[in-house]
C-alpha positions, 0 to 999 in steps of 0.5 A: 569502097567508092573509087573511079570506074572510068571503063568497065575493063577497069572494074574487071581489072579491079575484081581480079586484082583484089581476088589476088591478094591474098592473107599475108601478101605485101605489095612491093611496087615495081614502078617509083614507090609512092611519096610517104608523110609521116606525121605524129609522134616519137612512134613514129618520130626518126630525128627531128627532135635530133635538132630542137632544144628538148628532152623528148631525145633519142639521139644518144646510145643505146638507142639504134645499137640494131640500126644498120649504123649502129648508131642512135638516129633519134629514132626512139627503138633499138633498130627500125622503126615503123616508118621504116618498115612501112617504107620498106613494104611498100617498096621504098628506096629509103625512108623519109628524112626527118623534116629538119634533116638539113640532108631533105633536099633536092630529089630526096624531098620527092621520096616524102618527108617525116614531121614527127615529133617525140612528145607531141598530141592532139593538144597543143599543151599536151608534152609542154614539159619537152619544151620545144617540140613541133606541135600538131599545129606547126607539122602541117605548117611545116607540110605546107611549106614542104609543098611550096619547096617540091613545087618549086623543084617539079612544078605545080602539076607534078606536085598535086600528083605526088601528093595524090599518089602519096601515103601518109601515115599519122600517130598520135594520141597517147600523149595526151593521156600519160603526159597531160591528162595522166601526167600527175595527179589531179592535172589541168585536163582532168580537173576540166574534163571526166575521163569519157568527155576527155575522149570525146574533146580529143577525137573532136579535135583529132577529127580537125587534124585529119580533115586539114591534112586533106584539105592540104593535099593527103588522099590515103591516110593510115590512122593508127590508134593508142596501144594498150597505154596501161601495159607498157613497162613505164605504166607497170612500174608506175600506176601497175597494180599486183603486176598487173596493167594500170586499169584507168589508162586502159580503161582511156585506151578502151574509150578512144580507140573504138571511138577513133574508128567510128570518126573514121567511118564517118569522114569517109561516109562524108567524103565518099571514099576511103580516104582513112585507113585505121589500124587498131595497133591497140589489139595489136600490141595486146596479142603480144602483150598478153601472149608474147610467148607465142611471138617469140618474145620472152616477156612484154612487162620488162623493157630491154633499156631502163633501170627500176621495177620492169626497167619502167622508170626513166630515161633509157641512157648508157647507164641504163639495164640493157638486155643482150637480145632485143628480139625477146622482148616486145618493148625495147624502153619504158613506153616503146616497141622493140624492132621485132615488135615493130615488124608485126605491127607493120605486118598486120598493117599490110596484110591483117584482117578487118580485126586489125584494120580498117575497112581494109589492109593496106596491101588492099589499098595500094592493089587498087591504088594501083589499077586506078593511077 
């Protein structure tokens, strides 16, 4: 990893350091947590589509029936969501508000922002069935304007500090599988593109995002791949073949995600430093998947919130099946994780092996970050 040595007491700092962190350590910052940026969608969404005039909502019950409120955020999962348990790693006084949140002001605004948005891809036309969402496009418009507010609160210099110390996490991508190219049969995408040249226009585009998000200030970006897309409850219930997972939308996963990495390694090559980090959140979800037994997890192909085969089908809404213990089953509706399923993603994203993430955890990271500000 290409990082400042500005002294040799600083390279000896930077070998012990990392001799000391060691499989399954998170770091909890003593000093002011670093500002965190979320970008992507409703994995990563916690309320901004709360106030926008779309169906991609999470903002009535059961959704958070396990968040310390007891109420729905807007946050698609029964509790926490990754954000949040990413804040929390890193030693977080809160998460980030929703971009939108009319509560994102004054010092709130330097613990970061969330600009996620529910239905969102790569593409601009990927979830134009939800209407009014916040597009690609317009949550790095919103992180410019974001900046111009922080600046007017602490400066320009202490600006361009907080956005080079800061964390940004984006997810995105499986959008543009189940609501465009998959959404239905024989889809505009698909009529345009054969599955691998899809793959290949998505991490060409995808490649665009990332580089604006630096150019606009982000100097450590967590990039997270698709999960095993065929396997969620909605995809069992709807394209599952023998109660099995849907062989071409894993068959999209496969391609993508391998492919992601590479575009990663090259950015970096051509920036000379690790400015992405990944993390293969694809075999993440699949050791659970395909094991959730060993996890504690009583099942991975029914979701907790739904109704129809696998409760796959649907909205999750009050009138929906609801299980009485969210800690048995790893997805929570038809297409998102539970809290506990969240937790070991997070997990392996702090402190998991090169298998899981790359080139290195983010406890790895934020050890060096910290012997280089």
């Amino acid at each position: 990893m290409a990082v400042p040595r500005p002294s040799n007491f600083i390279s000896f700092r930077m070998i012990i350091g990392l001799l000391m962190v060691v499989p399954g350590m998170v770091i909890h910052q003593t000093e002011a947590a670093r500002a965190f940026f979320v970008f992507g969608d409703s994995l990563v969404d916690s309320g901004n589509n709360n106030y926008l005039a779309t169906t991609a909502r999470a903002d009535s019950p059961p959704y958070g029936i396990d968040f310390p409120t007891h109420r729905a955020t807007g946050r698609f999962s029964n509790g926490l969501n990754i954000p949040d348990l990413i804040s929390e790693s890193i030693g977080a006084s809160e998460p980030p508000l929703p971009y939108l949140s009319p509560d994102l002001r004054g010092r709130r605004l330097l613990v970061g922002a969330n600009f996620a948005s529910a239905g969102i891809g790569i593409l601009n036309d990927t979830g134009i069935q939800f209407l009014n969402i916040i597009r690609m496009y317009r949550q790095l418009e919103y992180f410019q304007e974001y900046q111009q507010r922080v600046r007017a609160l602490i400066g320009a210099q202490q600006t361009t500090r907080l956005l080079g110390q800061a964390l940004t996490l984006i997810t995105v991508g499986g959008n543009d599988f189940v609501n465009n190219y998959y959404l239905v049969p024989y889809s505009a995408r698909s009529r345009q593109f054969a599955l691998p040249d899809y793959v290949k226009f998505l991490i060409s585009e995808y490649q665009k995002l990332l580089m604006s998000l630096y150019k606009l200030g982000a100097q450590r970006v967590l990039v997270t791949g698709t999960g095993p897309m065929g396997c969620v409850p909605a995809e069992l219930a709807m394209r599952g073949t023998n109660g099995g997972c849907s062989a071409e939308l894993q068959r999209a996963a496969s391609l993508f995600n391998p492919q992601l990495v590479q575009m990663l390694r090259k950015l970096n090559r051509k920036l000379g430093r690790n400015v992405f980090i990944g993390a293969n959140t694809e075999r993440m979800h699949t050791d659970f998947v395909s094991n959730p037994t060993a996890f504690g997890f009583v099942t991975s192909k029914i979701a907790c919130c739904g109704q129809g085969p696998n409760n796959g089908l649907g909205l999750c809404t009050v009138a929906s099946n609801l299980c009485p213990n969210r800690n048995i089953y790893a997805f929570w509706d038809p297409f998102h994780p539970s809290e506990k399923a969240n937790r070991l993603i997070v997990q392996q994203i702090m402190s998991g092996s090169t298998k899981y993430m790359y080139p290195m955890n983010l406890s790895t990271i934020m050890a060096l970050d910290s012997m280089t500000t």
